[in-house]
BANUVEX-336609 format. One record per residue (C-alpha): residue in three letters; x, y, z. Coordinates in nm, 4 decimals, m for minus. Layout:
<sites>
SITE type     east    north       up
SITE  Ala        X        Y        Z
...
</sites>
This chain:
<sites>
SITE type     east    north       up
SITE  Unk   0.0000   0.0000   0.0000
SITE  Unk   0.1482   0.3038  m0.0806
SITE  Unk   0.1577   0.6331   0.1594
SITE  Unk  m0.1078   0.8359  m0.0394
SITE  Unk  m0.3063   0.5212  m0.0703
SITE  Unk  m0.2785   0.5410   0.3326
SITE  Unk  m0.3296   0.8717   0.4014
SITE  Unk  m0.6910   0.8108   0.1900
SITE  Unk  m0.8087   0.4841   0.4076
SITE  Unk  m0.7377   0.6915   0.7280
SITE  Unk  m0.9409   0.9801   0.5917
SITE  Unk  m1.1949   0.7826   0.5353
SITE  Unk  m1.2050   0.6136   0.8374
SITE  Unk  m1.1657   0.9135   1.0248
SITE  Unk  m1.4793   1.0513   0.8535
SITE  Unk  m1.6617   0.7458   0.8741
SITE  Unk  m1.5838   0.7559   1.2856
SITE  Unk  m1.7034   1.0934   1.2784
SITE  Unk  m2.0205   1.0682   0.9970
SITE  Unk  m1.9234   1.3996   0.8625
SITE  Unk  m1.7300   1.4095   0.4994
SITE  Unk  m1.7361   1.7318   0.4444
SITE  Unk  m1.3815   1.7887   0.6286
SITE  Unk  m1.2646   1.5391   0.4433
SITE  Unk  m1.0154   1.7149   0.2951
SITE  Unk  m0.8878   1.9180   0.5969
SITE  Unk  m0.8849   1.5351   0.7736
SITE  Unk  m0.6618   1.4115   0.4997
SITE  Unk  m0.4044   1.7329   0.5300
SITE  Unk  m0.3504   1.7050   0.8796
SITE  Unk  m0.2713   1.3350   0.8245
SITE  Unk  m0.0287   1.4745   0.5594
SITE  Unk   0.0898   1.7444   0.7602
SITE  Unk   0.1674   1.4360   1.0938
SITE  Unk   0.3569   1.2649   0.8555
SITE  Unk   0.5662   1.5451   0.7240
SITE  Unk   0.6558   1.6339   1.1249
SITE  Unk   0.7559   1.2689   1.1664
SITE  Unk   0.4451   1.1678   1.3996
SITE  Unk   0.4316   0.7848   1.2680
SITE  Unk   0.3218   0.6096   1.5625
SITE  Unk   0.1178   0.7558   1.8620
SITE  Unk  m0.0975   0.5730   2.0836
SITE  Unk  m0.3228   0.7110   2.3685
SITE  Unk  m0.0864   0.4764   2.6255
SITE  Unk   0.1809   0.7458   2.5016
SITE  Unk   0.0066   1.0933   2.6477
SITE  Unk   0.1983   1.2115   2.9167
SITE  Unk  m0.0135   1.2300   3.2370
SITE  Unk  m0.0575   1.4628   3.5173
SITE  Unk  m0.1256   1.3415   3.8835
SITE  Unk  m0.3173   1.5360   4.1414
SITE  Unk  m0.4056   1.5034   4.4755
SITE  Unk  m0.7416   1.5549   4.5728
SITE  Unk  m0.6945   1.9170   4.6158
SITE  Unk  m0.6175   1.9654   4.2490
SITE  Unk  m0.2334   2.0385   4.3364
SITE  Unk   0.0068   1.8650   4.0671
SITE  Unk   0.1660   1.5519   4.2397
SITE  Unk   0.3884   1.4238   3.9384
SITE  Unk   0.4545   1.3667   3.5866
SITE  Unk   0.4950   1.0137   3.4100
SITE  Unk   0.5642   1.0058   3.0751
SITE  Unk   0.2493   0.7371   3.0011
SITE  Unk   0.0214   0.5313   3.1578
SITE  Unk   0.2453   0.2151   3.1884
SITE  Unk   0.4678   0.4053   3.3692
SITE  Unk   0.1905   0.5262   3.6271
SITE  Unk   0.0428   0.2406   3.6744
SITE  Unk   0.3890   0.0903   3.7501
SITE  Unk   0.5040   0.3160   4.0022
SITE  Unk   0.1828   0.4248   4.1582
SITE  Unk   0.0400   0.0582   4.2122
SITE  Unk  m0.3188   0.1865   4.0006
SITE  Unk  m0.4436  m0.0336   3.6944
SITE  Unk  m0.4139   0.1849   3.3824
SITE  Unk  m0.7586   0.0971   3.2824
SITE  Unk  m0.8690   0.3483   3.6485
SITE  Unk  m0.6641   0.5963   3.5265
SITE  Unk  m0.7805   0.5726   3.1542
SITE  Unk  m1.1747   0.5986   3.2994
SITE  Unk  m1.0106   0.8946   3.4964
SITE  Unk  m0.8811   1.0490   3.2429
SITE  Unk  m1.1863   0.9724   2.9894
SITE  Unk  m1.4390   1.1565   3.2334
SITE  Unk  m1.5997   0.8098   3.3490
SITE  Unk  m1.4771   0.8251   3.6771
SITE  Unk  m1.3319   1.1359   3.9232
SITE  Unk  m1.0222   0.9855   4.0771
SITE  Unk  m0.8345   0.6412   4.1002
SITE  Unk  m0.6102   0.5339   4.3852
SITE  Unk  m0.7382   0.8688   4.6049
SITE  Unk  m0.5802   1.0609   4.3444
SITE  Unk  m0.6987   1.2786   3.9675
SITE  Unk  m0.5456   1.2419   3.6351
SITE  Unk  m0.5359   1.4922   3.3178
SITE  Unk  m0.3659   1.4581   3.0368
SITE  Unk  m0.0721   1.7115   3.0133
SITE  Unk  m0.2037   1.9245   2.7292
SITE  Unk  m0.5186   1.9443   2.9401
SITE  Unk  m0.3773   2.0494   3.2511
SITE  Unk  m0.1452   2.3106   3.0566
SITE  Unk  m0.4947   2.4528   2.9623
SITE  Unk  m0.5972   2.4927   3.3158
SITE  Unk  m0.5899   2.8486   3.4571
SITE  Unk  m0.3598   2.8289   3.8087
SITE  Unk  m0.3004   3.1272   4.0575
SITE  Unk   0.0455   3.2547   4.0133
SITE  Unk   0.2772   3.1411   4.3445
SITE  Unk   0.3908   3.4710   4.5195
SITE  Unk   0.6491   3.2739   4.7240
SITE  Unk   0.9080   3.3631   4.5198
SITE  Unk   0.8687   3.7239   4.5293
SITE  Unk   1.1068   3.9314   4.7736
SITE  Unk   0.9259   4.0964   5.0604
SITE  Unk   0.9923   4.4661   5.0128
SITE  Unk   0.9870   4.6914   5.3046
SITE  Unk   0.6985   4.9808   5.2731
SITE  Unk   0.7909   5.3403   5.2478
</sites>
């Protein structure tokens, strides 16, 4: 099968999955334009994940969910539903993906800042 010949089955199916062709076209570019950046292979089990405690504060980084499910003891399948919307928290503790949690608005830490005195 050829690459163009690729680029049109995923097209397809990616209009199919969504039961709108009329973005056909702009489906079949960005599969073009993935390509052209080098993204070949990317699976969900990939994303990098961000953990929070229960109070929303970030609690760590892994780089997938293989990774968090190794270290933190959880079954990636709870942290998938987490991360999904199906469920709120796994192991007493929340999930986002990263470029969901860069989205989230956070109060800038003033801990850092020198204390001036007043005049």
């Amino acid at each position: 099968m050829t690459q163009s010949e690729v680029i049109n089955k995923l097209s397809m199916e990616c209009a199919l999955a969504l039961g709108e062709f009329n973005h056909l076209q702009t489906i079949r570019t960005y599969i073009q334009m993935a390509l052209s950046i080098g993204l070949v292979h990317f699976h969900i089990l990939d994303e990098e994940i961000v953990v929070l405690d229960m109070n929303g504060k970030e609690a760590g980084r892994f780089k997938n969910l293989a990774s968090a499910e190794k270290t933190l003891g959880i079954n990636k399948s709870s942290i998938s539903e987490v991360l999904n919307g199906n469920r709120h928290s796994a192991g007493g503790l929340m999930f986002m993906r990263i470029e969901d949690y860069e989205l989230v608005p956070r109060e800038k830490s003033t801990s850092f800042l020198p204390i001036l005195p007043l005049s």
